[in-house]
N, CA, C and O atoms as a MOPAC input file, in Angstrom:
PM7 MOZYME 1SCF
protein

 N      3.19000 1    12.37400 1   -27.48100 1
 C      2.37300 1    12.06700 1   -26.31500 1
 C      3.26000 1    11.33500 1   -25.29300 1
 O      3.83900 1    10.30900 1   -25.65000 1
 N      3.39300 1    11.78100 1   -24.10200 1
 C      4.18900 1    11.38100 1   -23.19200 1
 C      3.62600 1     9.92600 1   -22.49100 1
 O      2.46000 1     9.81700 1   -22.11400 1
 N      4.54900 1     8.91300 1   -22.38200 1
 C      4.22600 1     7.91600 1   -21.91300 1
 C      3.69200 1     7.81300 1   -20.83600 1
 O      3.83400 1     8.84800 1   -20.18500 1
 N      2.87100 1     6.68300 1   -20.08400 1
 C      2.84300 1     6.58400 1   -18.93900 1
 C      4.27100 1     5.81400 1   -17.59900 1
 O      5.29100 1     5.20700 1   -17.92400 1
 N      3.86700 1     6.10700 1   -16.35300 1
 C      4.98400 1     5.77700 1   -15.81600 1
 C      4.60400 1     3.76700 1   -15.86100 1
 O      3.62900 1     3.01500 1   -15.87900 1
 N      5.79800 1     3.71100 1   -15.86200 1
 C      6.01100 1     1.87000 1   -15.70800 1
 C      6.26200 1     1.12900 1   -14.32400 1
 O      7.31600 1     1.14300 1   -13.68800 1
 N      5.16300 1     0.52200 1   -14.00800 1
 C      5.13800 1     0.35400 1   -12.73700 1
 C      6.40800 1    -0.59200 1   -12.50700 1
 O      6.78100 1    -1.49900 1   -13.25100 1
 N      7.04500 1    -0.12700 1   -11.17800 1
 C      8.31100 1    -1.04500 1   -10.60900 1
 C      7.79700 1    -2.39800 1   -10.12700 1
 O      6.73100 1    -2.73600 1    -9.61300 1
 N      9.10500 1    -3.18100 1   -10.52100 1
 C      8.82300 1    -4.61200 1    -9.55700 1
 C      9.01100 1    -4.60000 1    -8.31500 1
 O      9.65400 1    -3.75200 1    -7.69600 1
 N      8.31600 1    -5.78800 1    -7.76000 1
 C      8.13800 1    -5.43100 1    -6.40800 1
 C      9.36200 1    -5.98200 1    -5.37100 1
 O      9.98300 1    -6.96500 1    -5.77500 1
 N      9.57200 1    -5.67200 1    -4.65700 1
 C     10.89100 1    -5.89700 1    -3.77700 1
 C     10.63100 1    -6.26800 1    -2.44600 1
 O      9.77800 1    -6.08500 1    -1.57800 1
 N     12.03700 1    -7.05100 1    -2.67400 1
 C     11.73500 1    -8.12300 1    -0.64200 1
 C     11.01900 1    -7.10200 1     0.67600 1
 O     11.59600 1    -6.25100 1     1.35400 1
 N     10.13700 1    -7.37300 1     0.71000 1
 C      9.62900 1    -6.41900 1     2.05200 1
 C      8.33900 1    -5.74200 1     1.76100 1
 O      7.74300 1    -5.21000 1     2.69700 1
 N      7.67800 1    -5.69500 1     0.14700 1
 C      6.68700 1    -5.43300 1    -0.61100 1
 C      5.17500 1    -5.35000 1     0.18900 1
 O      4.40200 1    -4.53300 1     0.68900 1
 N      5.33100 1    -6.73200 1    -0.05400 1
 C      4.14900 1    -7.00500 1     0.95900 1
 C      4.33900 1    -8.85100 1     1.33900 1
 O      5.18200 1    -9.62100 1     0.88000 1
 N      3.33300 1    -9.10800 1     2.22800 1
 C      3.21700 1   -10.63200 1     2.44100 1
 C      1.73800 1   -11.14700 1     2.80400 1
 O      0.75200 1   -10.46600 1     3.08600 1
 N      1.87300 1   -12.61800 1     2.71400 1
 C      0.54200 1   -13.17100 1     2.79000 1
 C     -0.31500 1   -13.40800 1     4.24400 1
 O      0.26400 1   -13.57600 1     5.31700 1
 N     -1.82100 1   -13.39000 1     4.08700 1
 C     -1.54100 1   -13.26500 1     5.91100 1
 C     -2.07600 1   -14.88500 1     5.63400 1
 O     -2.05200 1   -15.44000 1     4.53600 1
 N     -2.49500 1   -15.40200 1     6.73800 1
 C     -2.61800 1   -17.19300 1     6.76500 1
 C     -4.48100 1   -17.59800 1     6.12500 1
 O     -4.99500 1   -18.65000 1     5.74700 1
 N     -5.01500 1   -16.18500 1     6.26900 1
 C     -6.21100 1   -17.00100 1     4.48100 1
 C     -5.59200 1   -16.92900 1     3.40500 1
 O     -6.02700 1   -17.63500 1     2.49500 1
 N     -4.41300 1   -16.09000 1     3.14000 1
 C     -4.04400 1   -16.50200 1     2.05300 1
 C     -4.25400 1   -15.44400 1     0.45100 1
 O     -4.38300 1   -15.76600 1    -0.73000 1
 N     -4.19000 1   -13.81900 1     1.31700 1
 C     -4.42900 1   -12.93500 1     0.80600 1
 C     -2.86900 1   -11.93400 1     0.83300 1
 O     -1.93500 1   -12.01800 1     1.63200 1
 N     -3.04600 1   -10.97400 1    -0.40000 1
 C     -1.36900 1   -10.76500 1    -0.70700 1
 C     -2.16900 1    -9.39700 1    -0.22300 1
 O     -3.33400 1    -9.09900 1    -0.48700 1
 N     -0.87000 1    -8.38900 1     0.83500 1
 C     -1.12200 1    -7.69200 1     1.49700 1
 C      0.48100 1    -6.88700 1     1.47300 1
 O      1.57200 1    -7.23800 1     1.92100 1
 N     -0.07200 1    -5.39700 1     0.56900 1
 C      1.21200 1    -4.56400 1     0.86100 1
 C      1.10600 1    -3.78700 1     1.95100 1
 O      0.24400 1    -3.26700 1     2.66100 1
 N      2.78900 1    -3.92500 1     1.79600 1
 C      3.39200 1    -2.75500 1     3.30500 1
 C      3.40200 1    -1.13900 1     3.13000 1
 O      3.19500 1    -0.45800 1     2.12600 1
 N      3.63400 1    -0.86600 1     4.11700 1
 C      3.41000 1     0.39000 1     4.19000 1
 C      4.76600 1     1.02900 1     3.23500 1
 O      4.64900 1     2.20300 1     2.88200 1
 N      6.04800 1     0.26900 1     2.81500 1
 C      7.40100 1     0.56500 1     2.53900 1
 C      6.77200 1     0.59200 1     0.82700 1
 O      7.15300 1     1.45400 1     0.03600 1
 N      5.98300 1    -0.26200 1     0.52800 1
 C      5.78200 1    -0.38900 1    -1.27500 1
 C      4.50300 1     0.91700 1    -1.39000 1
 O      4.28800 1     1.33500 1    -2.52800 1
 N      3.82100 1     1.43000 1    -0.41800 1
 C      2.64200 1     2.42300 1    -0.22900 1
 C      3.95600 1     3.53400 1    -0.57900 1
 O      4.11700 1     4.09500 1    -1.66300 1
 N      4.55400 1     3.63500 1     0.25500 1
 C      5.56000 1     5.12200 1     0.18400 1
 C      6.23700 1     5.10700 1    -1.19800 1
 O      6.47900 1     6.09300 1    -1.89400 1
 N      6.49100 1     3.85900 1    -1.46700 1
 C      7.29500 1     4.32200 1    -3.04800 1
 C      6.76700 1     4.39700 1    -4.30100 1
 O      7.30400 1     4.77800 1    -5.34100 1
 N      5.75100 1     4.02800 1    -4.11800 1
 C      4.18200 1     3.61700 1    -5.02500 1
 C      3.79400 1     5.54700 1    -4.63900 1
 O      3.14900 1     5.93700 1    -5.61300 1
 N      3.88300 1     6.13800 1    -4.13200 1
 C      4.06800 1     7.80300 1    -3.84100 1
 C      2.71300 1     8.26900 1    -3.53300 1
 O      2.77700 1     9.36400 1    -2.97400 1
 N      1.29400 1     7.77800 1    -3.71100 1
 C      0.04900 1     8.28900 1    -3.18000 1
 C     -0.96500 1     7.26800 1    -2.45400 1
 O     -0.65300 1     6.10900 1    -2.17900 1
 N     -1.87500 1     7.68800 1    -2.25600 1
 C     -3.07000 1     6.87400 1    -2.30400 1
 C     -4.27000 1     6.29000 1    -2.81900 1
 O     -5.24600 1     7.03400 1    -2.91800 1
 N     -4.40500 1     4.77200 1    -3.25800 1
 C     -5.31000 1     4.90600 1    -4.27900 1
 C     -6.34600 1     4.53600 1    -3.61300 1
 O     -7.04800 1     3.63700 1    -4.07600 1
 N     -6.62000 1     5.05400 1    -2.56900 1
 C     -8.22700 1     4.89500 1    -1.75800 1
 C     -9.17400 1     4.16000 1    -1.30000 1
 O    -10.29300 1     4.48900 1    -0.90700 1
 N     -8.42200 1     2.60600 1    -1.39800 1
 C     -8.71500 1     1.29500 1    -1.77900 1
 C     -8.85600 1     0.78900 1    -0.02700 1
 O     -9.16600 1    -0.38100 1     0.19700 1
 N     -8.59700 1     1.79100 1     1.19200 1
 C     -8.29600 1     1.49400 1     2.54300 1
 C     -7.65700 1     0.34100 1     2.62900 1
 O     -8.23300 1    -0.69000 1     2.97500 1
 N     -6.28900 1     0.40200 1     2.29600 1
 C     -5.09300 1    -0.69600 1     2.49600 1
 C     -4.92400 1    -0.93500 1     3.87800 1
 O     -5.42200 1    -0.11700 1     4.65200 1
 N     -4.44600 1    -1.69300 1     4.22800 1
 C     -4.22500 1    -1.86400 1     5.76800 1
 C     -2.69500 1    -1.23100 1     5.88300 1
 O     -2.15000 1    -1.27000 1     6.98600 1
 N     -2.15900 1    -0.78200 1     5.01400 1
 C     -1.02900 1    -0.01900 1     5.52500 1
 C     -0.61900 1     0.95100 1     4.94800 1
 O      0.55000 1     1.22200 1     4.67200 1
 N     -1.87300 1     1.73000 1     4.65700 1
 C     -1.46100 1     2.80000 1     3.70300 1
 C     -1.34700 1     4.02600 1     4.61800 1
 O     -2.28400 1     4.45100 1     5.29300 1
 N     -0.14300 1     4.54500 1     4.58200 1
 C      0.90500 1     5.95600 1     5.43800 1
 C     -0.02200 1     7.03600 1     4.99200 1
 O      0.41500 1     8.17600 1     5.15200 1
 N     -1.34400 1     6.90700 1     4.40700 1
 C     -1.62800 1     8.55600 1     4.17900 1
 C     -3.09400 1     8.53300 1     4.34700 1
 O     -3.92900 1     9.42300 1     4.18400 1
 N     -3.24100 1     6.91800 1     4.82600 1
 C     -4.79500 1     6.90200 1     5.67700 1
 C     -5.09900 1     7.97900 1     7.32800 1
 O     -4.40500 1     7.87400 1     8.33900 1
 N     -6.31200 1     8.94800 1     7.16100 1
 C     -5.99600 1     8.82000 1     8.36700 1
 C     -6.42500 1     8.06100 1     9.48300 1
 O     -7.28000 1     7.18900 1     9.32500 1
 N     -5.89800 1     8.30600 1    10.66200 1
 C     -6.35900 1     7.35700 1    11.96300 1
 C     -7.59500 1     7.77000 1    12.80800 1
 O     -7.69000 1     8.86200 1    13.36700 1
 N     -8.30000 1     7.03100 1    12.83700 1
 C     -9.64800 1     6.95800 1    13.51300 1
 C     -9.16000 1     6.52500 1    14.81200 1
 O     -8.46100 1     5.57000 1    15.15400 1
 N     -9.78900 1     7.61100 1    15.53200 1
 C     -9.96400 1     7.41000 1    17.39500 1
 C    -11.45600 1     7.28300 1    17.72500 1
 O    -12.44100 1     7.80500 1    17.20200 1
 N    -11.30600 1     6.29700 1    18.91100 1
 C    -12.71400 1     6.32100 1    19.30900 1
 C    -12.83900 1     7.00000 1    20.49600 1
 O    -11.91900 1     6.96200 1    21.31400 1
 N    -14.03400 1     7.72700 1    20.74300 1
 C    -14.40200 1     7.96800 1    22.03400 1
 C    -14.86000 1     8.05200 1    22.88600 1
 O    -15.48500 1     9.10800 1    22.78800 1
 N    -15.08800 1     7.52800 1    24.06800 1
 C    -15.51700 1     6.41500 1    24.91000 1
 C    -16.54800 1     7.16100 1    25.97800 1
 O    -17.10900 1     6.50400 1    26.85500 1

């Protein structure tokens, strides 16, 4: 039975805290992390973008 993959540690640029004090990844750990887990990240590269129209 084939293992599962082992998640990587996280690296300088990962993510950061905003000032409440919540841990918030970047769009750089979204791309290597390779999909989307649907969770509407604030920087997830494979959300799409909502336009409004006026």
């Amino acid at each position: 039975m084939p293992q599962p993959p082992q998640p990587q540690p996280l690296q300088p640029g990962d993510f950061y805290y905003t000032p409440e004090g919540y841990l918030v990844f970047t769009e750089q750990y979204h791309r290597r992390r390779g999909s989307c887990c649907g969770s509407g990240c604030r920087h997830c590269p494979w959300r799409k973008k909502v336009t409004r129209d006026k």
